[in-house]
C-alpha positions as a Python dict, from the first residue, in 0.01 Angstrom:
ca = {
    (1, 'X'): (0, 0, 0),
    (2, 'X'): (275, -199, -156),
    (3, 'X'): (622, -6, -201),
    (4, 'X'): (559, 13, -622),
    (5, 'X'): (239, 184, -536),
    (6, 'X'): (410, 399, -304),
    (7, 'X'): (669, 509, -558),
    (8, 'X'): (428, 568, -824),
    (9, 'X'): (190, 790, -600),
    (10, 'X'): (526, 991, -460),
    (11, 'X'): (629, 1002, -813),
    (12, 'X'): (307, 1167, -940),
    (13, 'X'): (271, 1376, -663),
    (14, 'X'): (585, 1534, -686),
    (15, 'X'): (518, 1576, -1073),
    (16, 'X'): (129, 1737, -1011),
    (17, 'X'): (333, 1973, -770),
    (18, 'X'): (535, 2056, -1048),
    (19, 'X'): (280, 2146, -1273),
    (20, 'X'): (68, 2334, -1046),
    (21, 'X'): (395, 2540, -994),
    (22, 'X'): (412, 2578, -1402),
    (23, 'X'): (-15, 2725, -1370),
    (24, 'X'): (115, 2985, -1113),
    (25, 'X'): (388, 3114, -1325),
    (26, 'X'): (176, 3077, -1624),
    (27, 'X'): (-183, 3230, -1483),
    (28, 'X'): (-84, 3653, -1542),
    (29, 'X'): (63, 3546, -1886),
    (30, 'X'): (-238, 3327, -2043),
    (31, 'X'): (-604, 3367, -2026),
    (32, 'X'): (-717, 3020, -1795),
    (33, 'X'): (-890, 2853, -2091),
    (34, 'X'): (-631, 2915, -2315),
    (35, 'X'): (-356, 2779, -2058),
    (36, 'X'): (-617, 2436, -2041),
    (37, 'X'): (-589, 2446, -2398),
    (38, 'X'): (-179, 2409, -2457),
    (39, 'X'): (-165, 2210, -2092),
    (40, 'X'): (-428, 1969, -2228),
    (41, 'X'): (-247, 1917, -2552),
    (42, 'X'): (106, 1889, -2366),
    (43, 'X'): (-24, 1639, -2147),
    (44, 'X'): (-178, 1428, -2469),
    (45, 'X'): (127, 1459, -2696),
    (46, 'X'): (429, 1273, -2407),
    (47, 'X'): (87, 1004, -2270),
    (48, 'X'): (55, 983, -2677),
    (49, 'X'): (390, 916, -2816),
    (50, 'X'): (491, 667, -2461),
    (51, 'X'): (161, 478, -2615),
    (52, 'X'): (273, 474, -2941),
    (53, 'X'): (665, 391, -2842),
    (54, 'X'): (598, 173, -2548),
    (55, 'X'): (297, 96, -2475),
    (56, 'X'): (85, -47, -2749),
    (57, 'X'): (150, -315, -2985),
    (58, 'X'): (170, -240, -3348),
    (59, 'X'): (41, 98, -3202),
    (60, 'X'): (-296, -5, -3131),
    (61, 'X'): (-411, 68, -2808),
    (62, 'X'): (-606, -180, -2591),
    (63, 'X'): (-960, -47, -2538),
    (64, 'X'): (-1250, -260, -2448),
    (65, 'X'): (-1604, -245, -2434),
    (66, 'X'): (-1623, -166, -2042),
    (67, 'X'): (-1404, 158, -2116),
    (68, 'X'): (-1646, 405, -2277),
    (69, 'X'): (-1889, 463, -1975),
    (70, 'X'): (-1608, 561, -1685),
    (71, 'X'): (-1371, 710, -2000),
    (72, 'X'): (-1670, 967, -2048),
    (73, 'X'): (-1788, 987, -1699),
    (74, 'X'): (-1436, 1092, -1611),
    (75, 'X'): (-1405, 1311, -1954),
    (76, 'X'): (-1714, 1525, -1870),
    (77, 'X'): (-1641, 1555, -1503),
    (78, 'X'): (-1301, 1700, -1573),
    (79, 'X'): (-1427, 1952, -1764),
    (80, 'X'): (-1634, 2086, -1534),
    (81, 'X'): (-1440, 2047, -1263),
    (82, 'X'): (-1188, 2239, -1402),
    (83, 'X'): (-1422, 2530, -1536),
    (84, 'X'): (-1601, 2515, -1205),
    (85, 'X'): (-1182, 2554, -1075),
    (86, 'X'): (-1160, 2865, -1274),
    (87, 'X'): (-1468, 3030, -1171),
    (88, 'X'): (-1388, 2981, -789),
    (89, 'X'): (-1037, 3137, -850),
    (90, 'X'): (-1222, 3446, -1078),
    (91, 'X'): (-1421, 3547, -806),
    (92, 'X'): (-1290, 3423, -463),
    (93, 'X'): (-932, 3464, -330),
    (94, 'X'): (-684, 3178, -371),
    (95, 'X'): (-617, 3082, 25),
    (96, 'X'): (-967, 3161, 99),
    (97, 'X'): (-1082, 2831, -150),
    (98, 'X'): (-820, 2618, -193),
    (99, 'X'): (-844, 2421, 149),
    (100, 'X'): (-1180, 2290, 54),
    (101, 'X'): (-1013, 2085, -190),
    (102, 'X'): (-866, 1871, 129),
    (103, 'X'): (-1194, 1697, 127),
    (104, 'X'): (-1110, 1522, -189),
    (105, 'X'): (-1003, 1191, 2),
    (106, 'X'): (-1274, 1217, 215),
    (107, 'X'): (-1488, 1241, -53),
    (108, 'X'): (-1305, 984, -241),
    (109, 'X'): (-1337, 736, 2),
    (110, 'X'): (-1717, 746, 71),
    (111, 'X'): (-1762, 755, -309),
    (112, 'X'): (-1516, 406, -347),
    (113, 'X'): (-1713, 168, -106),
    (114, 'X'): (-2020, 174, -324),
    (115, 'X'): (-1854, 255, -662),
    (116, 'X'): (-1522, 5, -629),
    (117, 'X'): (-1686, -165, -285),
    (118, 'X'): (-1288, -17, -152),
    (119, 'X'): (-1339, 27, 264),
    (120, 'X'): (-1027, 110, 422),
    (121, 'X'): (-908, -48, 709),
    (122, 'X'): (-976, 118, 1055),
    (123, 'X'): (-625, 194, 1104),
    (124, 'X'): (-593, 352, 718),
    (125, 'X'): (-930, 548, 788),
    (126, 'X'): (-712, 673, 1060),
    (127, 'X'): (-482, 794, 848),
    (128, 'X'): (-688, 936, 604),
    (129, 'X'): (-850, 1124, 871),
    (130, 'X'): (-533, 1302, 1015),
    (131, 'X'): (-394, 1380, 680),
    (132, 'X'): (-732, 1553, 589),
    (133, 'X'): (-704, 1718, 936),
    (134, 'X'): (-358, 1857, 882),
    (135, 'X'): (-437, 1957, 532),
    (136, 'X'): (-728, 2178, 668),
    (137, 'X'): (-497, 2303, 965),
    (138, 'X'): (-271, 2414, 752),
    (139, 'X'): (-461, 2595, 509),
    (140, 'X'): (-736, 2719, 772),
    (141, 'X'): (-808, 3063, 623),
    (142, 'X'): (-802, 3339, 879),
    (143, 'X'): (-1134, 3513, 811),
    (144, 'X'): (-1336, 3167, 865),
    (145, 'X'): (-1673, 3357, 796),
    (146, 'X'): (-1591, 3483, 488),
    (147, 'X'): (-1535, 3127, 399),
    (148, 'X'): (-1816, 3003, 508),
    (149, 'X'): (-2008, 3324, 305),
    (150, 'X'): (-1836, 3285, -3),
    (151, 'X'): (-2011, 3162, -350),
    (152, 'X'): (-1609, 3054, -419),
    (153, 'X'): (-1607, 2861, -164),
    (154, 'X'): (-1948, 2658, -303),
    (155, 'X'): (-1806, 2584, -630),
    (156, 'X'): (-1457, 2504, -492),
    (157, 'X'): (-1696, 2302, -243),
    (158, 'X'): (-1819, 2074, -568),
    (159, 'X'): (-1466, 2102, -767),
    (160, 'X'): (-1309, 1880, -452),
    (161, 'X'): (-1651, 1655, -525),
    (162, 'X'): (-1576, 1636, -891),
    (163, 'X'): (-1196, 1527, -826),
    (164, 'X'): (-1318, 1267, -608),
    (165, 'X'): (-1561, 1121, -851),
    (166, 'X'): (-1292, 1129, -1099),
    (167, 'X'): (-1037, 905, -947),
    (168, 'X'): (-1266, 561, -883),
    (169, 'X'): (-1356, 627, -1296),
    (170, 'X'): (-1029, 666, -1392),
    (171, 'X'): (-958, 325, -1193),
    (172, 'X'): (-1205, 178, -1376),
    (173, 'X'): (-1145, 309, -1754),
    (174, 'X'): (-708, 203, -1708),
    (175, 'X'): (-862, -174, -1640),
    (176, 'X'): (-1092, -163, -1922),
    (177, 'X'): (-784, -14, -2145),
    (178, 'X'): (-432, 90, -2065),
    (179, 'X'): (-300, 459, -1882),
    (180, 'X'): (-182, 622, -2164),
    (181, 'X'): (-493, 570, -2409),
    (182, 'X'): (-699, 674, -2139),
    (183, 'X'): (-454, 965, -2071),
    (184, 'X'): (-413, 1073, -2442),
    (185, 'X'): (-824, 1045, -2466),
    (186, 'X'): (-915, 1310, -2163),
    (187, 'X'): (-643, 1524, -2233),
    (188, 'X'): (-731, 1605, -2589),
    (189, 'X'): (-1099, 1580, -2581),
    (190, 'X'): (-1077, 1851, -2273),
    (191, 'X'): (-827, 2090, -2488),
    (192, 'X'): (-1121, 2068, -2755),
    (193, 'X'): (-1411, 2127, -2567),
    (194, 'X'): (-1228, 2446, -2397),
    (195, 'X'): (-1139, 2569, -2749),
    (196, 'X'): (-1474, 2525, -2827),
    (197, 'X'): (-1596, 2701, -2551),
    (198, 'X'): (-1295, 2970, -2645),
    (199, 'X'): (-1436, 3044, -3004),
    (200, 'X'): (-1800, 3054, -2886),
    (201, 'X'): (-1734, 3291, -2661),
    (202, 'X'): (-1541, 3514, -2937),
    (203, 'X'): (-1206, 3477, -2705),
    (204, 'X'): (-1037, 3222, -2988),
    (205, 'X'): (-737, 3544, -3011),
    (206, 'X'): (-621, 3426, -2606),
    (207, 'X'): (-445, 3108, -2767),
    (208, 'X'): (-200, 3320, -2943),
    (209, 'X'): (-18, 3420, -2601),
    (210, 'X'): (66, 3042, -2616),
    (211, 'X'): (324, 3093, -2927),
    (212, 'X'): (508, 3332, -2659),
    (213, 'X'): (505, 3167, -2382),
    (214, 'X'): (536, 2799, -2530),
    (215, 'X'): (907, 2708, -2331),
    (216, 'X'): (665, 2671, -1990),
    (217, 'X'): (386, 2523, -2163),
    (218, 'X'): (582, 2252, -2356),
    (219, 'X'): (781, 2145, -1981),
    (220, 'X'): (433, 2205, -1839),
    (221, 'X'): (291, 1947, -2041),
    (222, 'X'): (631, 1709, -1986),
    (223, 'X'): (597, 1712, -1637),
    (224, 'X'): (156, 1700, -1668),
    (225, 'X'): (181, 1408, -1913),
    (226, 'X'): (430, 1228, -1647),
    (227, 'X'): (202, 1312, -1368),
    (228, 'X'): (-88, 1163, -1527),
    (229, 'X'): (48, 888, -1690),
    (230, 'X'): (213, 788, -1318),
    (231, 'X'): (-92, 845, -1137),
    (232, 'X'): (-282, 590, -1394),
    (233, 'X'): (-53, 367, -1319),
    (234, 'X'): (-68, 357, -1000),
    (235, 'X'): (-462, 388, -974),
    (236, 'X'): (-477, -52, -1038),
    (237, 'X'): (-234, -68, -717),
    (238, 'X'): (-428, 106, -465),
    (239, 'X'): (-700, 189, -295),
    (240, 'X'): (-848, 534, -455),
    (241, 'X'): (-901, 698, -132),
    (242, 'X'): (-523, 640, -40),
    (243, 'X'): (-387, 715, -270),
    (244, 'X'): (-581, 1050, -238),
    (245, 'X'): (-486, 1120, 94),
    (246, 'X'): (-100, 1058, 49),
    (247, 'X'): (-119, 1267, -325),
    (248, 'X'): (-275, 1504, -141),
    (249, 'X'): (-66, 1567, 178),
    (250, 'X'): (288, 1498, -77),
    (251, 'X'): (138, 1782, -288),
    (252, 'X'): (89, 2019, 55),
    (253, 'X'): (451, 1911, 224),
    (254, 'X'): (605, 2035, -127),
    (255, 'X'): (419, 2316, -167),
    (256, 'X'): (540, 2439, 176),
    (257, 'X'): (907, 2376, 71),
    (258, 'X'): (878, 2526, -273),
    (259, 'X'): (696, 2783, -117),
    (260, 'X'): (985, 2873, 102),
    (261, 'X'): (1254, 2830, -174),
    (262, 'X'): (1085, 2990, -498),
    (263, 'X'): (876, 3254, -300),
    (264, 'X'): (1025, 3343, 11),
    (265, 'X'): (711, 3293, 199),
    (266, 'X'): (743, 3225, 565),
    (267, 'X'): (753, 2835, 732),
    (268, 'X'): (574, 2921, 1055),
    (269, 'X'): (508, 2652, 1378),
    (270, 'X'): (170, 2602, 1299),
    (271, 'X'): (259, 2467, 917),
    (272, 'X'): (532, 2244, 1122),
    (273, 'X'): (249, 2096, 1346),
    (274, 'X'): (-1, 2040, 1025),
    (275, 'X'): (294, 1829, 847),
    (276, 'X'): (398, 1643, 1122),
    (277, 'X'): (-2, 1543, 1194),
    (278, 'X'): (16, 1459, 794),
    (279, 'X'): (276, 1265, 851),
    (280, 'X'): (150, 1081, 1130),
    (281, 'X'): (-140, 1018, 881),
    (282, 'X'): (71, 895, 602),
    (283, 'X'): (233, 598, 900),
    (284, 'X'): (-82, 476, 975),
    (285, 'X'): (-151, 490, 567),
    (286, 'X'): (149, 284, 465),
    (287, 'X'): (152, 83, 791),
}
């Protein structure tokens, strides 16, 4: 992983932190399909007018032929994802299902070899493999049979699948156009099809809570729209399944640390031990 690389996938880490911090504080306020409404629309409108601004001559966008198959693929397996991502949270507790989603880079990198023919070194398999081990260490639930019980745990099970499909297709759609068309495309689309689903399910009234709370939803989308755009960017310089594994274990480090400073909660020897095996992980990564 070159340093550029490494700076962009730090850089959108750091931001996808941020905006999972901006969900948390936004979840009691919004109903979830609302809040993927405005967050899908504040992550279009910054991708949108950097495209517009920066990014594409005489404001046309490049988009070729090769785009539409991965653009959709990765379109329709967002959306599920993320409704699948709901349902797991509606009916399963939050640190009983979100360690599954640690299997992303493994995941990820069985799914590159045949779909980008990406194998990792021995040494960066390595590394993979102690990041994913100090993910799961340090978000090892403590009633382990519950988890294995759980329905949550199932669909959280096929969300971490769905975010590892996603990244080799959004490799593939930024070289068949540029990051922020392809940024500006899923984020819209997806804000339509859950206001669709919204006003066939008579539950249009939810998107008014977004006129009151529209402050966190408008830096929400700042920070989303820099965290996708960042992480397209980066997707051409790396492999998928590192760049995974390191967006995964950044995203874990700072959630400890903002965990501690927003929330108070505790930093106990065992979440010590699971970074430092991360970090290990992320030495043999960058190595």
């Amino acid at each position: 992983m070159s340093m550029l690389a490494f700076i962009l996938v730090l850089s959108s880490s750091l931001c996808w932190t941020g905006i999972d911090l901006v969900r948390k504080l936004l979840a009691p306020r919004l109903d979830a399909l609302a809040m993927l409404v405005g967050l899908g629309l504040g992550f279009a409108i910054p991708l949108g007018l950097y495209g517009l601004l920066y990014a594409w001559p005489h404001g046309v966008p490049r988009v070729t032929a090769g785009y539409w198959v991965p653009g959709l693929a990765s379109l329709a397996i967002n959306l599920f994802g993320n409704w699948l991502f709901v349902r797991a949270l509606a009916i399963a507790p939050y640190s009983l299902v979100m360690p599954l989603l640690c299997l992303t880079p493994v995941f990820t990198t069985l799914l590159a070899i045949p779909v980008l023919h990406e194998l990792p070194g021995p040494r960066q398999l390595g590394g993979v493999a102690l990041i994913v081990a100090g993910a799961l260490w340090l978000n090892w639930p403590e009633d382990a049979r519950a988890w294995l019980n759980s329905r949550g745990s199932l669909y959280m099970l096929a969300v971490s699948l769905c975010w590892a499909l996603v990244s080799p297709c959004d490799k593939l759609a930024t070289q068949a156009s540029d990051p922020a068309f392809h940024g500006v495309f899923m984020n819209a689309l997806m804000a339509l099809g859950y206001f669709l689903i919204l006003a066939a399910t008579g539950r249009a009234a939810a998107l008014r809570d977004l006129r009151s709370n529209a402050r966190l939803v408008g830096l929400g989308g700042l920070i989303g729209g820099a965290a996708i755009g960042l992480q397209l960017a980066a997707l051409p310089l790396v492999m998928v399944s590192l760049f995974e594994a390191v967006k995964r274990m950044i995203g874990l480090v700072a959630a400890v640390v903002l965990g501690r400073a927003m929330f108070k909660e505790p930093v106990t020897p065992r979440k010590l031990a699971a970074i430092a095996l991360m970090a290990c992980g992320l030495a043999f990564v960058l190595l």
